[in-house]
C-alpha positions as CSV (number, residue, x, y, z in Angstrom):
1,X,63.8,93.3,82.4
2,X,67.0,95.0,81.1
3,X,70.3,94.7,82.9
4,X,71.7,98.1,83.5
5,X,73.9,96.8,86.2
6,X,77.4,97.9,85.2
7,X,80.8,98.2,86.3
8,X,79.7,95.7,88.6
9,X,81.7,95.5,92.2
10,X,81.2,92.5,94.9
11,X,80.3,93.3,98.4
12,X,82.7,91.9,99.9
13,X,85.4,93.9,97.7
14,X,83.6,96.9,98.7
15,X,83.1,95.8,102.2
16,X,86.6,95.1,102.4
17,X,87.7,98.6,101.0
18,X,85.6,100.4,103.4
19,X,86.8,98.4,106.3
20,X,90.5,99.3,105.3
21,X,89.9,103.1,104.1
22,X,87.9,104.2,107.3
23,X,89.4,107.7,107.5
24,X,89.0,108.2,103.4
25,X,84.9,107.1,103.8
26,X,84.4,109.2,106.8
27,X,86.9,112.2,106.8
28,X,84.0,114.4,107.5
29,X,83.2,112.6,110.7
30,X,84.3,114.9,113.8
31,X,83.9,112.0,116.5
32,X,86.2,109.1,117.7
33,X,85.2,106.4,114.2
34,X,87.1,103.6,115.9
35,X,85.1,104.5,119.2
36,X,82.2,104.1,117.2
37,X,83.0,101.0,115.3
38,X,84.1,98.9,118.3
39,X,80.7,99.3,119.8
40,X,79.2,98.2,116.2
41,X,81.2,94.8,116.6
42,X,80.6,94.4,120.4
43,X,76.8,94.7,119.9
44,X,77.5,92.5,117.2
45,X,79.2,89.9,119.7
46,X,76.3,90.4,122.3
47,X,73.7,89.6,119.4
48,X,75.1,86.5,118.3
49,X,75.9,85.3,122.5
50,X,72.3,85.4,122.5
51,X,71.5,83.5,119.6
52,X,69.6,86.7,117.5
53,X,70.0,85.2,114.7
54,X,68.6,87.3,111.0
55,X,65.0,86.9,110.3
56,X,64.2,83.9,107.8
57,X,63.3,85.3,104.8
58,X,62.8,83.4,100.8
59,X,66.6,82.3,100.7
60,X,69.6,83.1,102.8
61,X,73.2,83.3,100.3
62,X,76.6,83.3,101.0
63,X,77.6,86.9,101.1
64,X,80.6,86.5,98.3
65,X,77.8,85.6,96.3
66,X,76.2,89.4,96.3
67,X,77.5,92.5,93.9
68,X,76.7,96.0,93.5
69,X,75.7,97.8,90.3
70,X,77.3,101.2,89.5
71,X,74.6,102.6,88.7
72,X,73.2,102.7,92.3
73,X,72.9,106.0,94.5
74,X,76.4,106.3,96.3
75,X,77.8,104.4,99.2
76,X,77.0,106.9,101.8
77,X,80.0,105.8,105.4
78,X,77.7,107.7,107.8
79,X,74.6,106.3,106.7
80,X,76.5,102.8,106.7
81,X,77.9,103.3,110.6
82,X,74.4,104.7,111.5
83,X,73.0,101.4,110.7
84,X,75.8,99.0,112.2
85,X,75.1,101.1,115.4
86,X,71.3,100.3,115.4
87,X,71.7,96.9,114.3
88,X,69.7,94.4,115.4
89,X,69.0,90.6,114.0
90,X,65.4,90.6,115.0
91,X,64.4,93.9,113.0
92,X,66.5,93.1,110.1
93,X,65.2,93.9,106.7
94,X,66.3,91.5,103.4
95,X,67.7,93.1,101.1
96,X,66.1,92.6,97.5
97,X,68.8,91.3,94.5
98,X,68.4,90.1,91.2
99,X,69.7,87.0,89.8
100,X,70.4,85.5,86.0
101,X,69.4,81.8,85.2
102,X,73.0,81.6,83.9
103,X,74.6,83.2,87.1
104,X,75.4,82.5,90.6
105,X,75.7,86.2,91.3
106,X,72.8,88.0,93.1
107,X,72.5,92.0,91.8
108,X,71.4,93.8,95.0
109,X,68.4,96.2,93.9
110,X,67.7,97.5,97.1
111,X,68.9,97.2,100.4
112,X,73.0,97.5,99.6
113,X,73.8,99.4,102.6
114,X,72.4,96.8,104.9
115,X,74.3,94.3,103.1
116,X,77.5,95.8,103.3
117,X,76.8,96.0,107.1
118,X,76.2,92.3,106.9
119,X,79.7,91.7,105.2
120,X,81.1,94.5,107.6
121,X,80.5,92.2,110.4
122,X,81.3,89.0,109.4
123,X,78.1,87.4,108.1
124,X,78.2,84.4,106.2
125,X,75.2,84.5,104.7
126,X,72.2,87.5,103.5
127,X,68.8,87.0,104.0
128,X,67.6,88.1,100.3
129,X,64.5,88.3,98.2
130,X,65.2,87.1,94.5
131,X,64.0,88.3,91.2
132,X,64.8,85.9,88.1
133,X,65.2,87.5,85.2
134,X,66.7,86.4,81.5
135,X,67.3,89.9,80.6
136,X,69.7,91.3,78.7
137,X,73.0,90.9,80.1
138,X,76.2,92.8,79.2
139,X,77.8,89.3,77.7
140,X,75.2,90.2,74.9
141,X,77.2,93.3,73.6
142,X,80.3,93.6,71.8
143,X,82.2,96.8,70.5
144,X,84.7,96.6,67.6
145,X,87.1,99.6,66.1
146,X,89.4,100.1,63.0
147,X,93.5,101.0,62.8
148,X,96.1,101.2,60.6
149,X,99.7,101.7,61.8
150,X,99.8,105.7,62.3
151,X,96.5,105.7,63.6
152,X,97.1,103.3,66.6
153,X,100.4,105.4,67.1
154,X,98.8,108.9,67.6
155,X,95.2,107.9,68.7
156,X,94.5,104.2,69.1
157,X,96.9,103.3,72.0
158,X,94.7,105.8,74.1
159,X,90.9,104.3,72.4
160,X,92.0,100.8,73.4
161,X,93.4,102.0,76.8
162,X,90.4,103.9,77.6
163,X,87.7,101.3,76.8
164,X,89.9,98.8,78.7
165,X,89.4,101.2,81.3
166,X,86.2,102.2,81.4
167,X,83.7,99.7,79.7
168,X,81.5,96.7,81.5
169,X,84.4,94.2,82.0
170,X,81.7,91.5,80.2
171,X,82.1,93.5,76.9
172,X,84.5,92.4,74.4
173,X,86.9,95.3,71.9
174,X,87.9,93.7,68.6
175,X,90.4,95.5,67.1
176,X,90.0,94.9,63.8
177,X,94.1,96.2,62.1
178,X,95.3,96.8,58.4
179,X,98.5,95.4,58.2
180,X,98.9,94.1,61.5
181,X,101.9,92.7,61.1
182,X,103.4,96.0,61.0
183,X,101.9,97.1,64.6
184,X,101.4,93.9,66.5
185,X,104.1,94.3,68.9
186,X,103.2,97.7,69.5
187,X,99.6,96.6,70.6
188,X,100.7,93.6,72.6
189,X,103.3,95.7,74.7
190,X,100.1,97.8,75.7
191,X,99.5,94.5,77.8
192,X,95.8,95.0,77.7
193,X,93.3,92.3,78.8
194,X,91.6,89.5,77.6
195,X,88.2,90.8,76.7
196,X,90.6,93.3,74.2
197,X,90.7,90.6,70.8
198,X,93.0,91.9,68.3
199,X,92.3,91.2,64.7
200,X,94.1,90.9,61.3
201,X,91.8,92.9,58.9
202,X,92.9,91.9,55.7
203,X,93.3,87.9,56.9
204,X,89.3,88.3,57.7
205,X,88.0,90.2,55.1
206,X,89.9,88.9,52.1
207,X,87.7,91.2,49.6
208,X,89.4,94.0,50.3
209,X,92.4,93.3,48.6
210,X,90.5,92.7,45.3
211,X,88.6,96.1,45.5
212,X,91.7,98.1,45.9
213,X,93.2,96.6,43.2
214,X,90.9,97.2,41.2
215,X,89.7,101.5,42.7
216,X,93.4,102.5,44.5
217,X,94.1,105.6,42.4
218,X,94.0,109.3,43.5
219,X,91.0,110.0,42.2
220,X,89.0,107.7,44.6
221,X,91.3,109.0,47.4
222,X,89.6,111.9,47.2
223,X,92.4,114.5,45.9
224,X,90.6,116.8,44.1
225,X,93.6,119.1,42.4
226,X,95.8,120.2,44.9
227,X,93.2,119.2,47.7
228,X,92.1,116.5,49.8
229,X,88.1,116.4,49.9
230,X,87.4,113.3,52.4
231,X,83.8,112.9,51.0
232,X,84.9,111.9,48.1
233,X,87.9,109.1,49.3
234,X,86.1,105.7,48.7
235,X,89.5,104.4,49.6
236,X,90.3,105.5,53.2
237,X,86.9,104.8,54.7
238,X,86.0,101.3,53.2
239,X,88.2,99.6,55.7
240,X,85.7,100.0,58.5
241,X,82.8,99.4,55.9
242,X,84.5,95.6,55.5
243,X,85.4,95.1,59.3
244,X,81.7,96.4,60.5
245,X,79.7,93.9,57.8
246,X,82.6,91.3,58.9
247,X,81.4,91.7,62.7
248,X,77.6,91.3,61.8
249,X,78.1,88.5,60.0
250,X,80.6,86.8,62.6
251,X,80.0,88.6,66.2
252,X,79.0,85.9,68.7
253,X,76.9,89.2,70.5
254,X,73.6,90.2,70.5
255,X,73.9,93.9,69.5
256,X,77.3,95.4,68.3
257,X,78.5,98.6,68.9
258,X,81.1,100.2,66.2
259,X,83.5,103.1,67.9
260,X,85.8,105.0,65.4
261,X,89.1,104.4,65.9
262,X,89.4,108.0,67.2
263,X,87.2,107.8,69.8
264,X,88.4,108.1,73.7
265,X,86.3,106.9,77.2
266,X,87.0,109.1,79.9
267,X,84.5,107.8,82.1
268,X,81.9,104.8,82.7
269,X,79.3,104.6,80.0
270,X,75.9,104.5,81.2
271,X,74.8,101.8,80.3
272,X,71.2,101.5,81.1
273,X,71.1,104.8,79.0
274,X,73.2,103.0,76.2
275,X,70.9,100.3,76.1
276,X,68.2,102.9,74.8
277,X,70.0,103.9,72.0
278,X,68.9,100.6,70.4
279,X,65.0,99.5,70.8
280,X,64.9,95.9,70.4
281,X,62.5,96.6,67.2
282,X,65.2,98.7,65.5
283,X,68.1,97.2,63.3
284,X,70.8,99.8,63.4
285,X,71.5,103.0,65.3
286,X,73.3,106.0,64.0
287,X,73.8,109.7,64.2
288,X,72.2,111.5,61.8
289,X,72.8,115.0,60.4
290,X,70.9,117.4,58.5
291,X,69.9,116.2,55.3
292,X,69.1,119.6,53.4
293,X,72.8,120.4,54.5
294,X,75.0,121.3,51.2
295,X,78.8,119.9,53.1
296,X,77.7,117.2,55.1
297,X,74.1,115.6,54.4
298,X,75.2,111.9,56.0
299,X,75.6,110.5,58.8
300,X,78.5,110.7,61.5
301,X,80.1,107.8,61.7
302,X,82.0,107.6,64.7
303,X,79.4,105.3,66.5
304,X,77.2,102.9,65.2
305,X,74.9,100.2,66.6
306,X,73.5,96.6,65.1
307,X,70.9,94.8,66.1
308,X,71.9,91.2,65.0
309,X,69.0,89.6,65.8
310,X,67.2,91.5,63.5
311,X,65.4,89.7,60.5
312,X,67.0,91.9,58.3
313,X,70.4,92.9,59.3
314,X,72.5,90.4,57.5
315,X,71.1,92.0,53.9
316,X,71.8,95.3,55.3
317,X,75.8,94.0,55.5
318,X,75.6,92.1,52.1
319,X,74.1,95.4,50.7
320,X,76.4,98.0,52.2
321,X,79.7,95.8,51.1
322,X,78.2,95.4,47.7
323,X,78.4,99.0,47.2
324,X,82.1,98.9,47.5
325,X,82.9,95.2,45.8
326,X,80.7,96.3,42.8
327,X,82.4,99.4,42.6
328,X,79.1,101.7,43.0
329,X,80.4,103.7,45.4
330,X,82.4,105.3,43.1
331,X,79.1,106.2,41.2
332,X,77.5,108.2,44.3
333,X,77.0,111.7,45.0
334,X,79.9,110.9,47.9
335,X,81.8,107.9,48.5
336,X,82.4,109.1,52.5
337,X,81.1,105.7,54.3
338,X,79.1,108.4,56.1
339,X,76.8,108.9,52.9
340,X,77.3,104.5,51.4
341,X,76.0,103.6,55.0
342,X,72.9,106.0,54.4
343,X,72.2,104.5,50.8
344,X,72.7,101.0,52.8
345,X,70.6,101.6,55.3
346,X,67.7,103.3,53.4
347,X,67.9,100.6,51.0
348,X,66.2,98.3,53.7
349,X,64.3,100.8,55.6
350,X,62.0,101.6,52.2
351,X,62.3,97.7,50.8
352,X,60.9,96.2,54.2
353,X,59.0,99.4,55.8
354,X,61.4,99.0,58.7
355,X,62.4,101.3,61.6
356,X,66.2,102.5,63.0
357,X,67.3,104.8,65.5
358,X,68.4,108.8,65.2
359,X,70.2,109.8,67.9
360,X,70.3,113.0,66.4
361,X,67.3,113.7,65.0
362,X,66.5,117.3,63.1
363,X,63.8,117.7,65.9
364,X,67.4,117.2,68.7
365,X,69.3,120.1,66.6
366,X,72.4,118.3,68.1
367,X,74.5,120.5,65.4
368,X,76.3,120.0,61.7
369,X,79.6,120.1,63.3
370,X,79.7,117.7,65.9
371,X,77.0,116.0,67.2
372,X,78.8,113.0,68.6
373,X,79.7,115.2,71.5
374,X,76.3,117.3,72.2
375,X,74.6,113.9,71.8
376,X,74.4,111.7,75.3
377,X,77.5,109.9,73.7
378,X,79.7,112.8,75.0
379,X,78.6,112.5,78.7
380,X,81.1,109.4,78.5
381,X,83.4,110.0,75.0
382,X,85.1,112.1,73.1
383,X,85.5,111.9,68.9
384,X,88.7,112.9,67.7
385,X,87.4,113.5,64.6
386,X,89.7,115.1,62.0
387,X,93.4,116.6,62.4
388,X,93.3,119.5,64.8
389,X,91.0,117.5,67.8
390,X,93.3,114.5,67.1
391,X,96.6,117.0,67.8
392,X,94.9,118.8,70.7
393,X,93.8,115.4,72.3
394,X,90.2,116.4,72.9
395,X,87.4,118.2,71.3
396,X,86.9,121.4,71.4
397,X,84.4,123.7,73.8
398,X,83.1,125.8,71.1
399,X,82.3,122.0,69.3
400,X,78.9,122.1,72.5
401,X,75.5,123.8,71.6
402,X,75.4,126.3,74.1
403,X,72.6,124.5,76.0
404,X,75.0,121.7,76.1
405,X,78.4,123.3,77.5
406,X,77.2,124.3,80.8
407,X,76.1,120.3,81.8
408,X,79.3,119.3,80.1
409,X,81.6,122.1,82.4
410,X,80.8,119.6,85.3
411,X,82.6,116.7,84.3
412,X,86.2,116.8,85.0
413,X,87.5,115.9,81.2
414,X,85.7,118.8,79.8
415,X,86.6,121.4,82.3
416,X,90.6,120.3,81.9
């Protein structure tokens, strides 16, 4: 059973903030709420003179030990006072939770209103059915990113912020930093937390060094005459090439998840929806664009996935770096890691027959342009890609397939 349980909250938090935020929960409410609640708690006190005690059910746990998953329908007030005022021990329901073999913490599944009640009034201890399960668990994913020293100024500060924000707490960011030294005081003044690992690029992927010694020039910057063609910069692009075959090779996850630098959380992924985006019989996820297309027949780059316990994901890394340290990437028809991660990735798809998933496949027609943000990646992100989004701060409306802009209207950081 997968674990799409996130921004996890425990009851008695949530108990606690309903008890102190009354008026906020029920502003609706036209009657006397504190009339209302101080007959919840005297039935309460009449049950337990009386010794109505809960029903016995497979376990009774100590109510810190409950949480509540995000992903749950809304706490509804009303519904929770309707049930304090009917309350009664002897035609009390368990709730149902789920519990890890490596966790105290009980998941309730069903029945969270009646718990809160529980922890409203005072109880101890929940009567609870349990489910084990050794499903996935959010501990199992970890996200990593690229910056050099302008980038964190204008856009990387608000990436880091935002994930901080907004992603599972369980989920470790490495930020993986070209010469951190440069930066580092910059980053630590952000005072982010502990799950945010900050990371000295060149220190742990020494290769680099070597490889732009040896291809640094203009040429393989992509200037093109007067021009800048980013297809064609080998240089620019191989730094999160090194730092995402570093991570597969090191990560201490279960599946990885690469966000450009670029990138911005405005609200909490959906995880149990994130989780799809990789099958467990699938090495790598990515965004795929038209092929046939004559500008841009790769990939978008600004999220990736990696399946690391994949038989054959740690060839995939030593074969994507190779094209860089061998210096064929300066041979290919584009030297974009867009287009090197394709010839990486096809390279083991046709040697061992295997599968990976599109999240924008032709049949999706998610767009050329942008399909980070049509894709379900922009019901929680944005991708700042390229110089005018990064000065505007946000993508831009006409960036949606018009099937997608009305959905994407609903949610505050698009309408703004």
């Amino acid at each position: 059973m997968s674990n799409s349980l996130y921004n996890v909250k425990m009851l008695v938090d949530v108990a606690n903030d309903l008890k102190e935020n009354t008026e906020k929960y029920l502003k609706k409410e036209k009657e006397n709420i504190k009339k209302k609640l101080n007959y919840c708690f005297q039935k309460y006190l009449e049950h337990k003179q009386t010794n109505r005690t809960l029903l016995k059910s497979i376990e009774s746990r100590p109510t810190t030990d409950f949480a509540l998953g995000q992903q749950q329908r809304d706490l509804l007030a009303p519904l929770i006072l309707d049930i304090m005022t009917k309350f009664n021990p002897k035609m009390w329901k368990p709730v149902t939770a789920v519990k890890r073999t490596n966790s105290n913490i009980l998941y309730i599944i069903d029945g969270q209103h009646r718990a809160i009640v529980l922890a409203l009034l005072g109880y101890e201890n929940i009567p609870v059915i349990i489910t084990k399960t050794d499903g996935a668990t959010y501990h199992d994913y970890e996200c990593f990113t690229t910056f050099h020293k302008k980038g964190w100024e204008l856009y990387g500060r608000k990436m880091a912020k935002s994930f901080d924000e907004h992603w599972p707490k369980e989920i470790k960011l490495y930020l993986y930093c070209e010469d951190l030294a440069s930066f580092h005081a910059s980053i630590l003044k952000e005072k982010l937390s502990d799950r945010v690992i900050i990371k000295d690029l060149f220190a742990e992927c020494p290769q680099i060094k070597p490889f732009l010694k040896e291809y640094d020039n203009e040429k393989n910057r992509g200037v093109r005459g007067d021009n800048w063609d980013y297809r064609y910069d080998a240089i620019k692009f191989s730094y999160k090439v090194f730092a995402q075959c570093h991570m597969i090779r090191n990560s201490q996850g279960k599946k990885i998840i690469y966000l450009d630098g670029d990138t911005l959380t405005f609200t909490e992924p959906p995880m149990n929806e994130v989780e799809k985006l990789l099958p467990n019989d699938c090495m790598c996820t990515y965004l795929g664009r038209d092929e046939t297309s004559k500008k841009t027949p790769f990939t978008e780059t600004g999220y990736h996935m990696y399946n690391l316990g994949h038989p054959n994901i740690q060839e995939f890394a030593d074969v994507f770096e190779n094209i860089y340290t061998s210096g064929k990437v300066i041979d290919l028809r584009f030297q974009v890691d867009c287009y090197t991660f394709d010839v990486a990735r096809r390279t083991i798809e046709e040697k061992y027959n295997i599968k990976n998933y599109n999240i924008s496949p032709m049949g999706e027609k998610l767009g050329k342009k942008h399909p980070f943000v049509n894709s379900v990646l922009g019901t929680f992100m944005d991708h700042l890609k390229g110089p005018k989004r990064k000065v505007k701060g946000k993508s831009h409306l006409d960036d949606f397939k018009e099937r997608f802009k009305e959905k994407r209207l609903k949610q505050t950081y698009w309408k703004e």
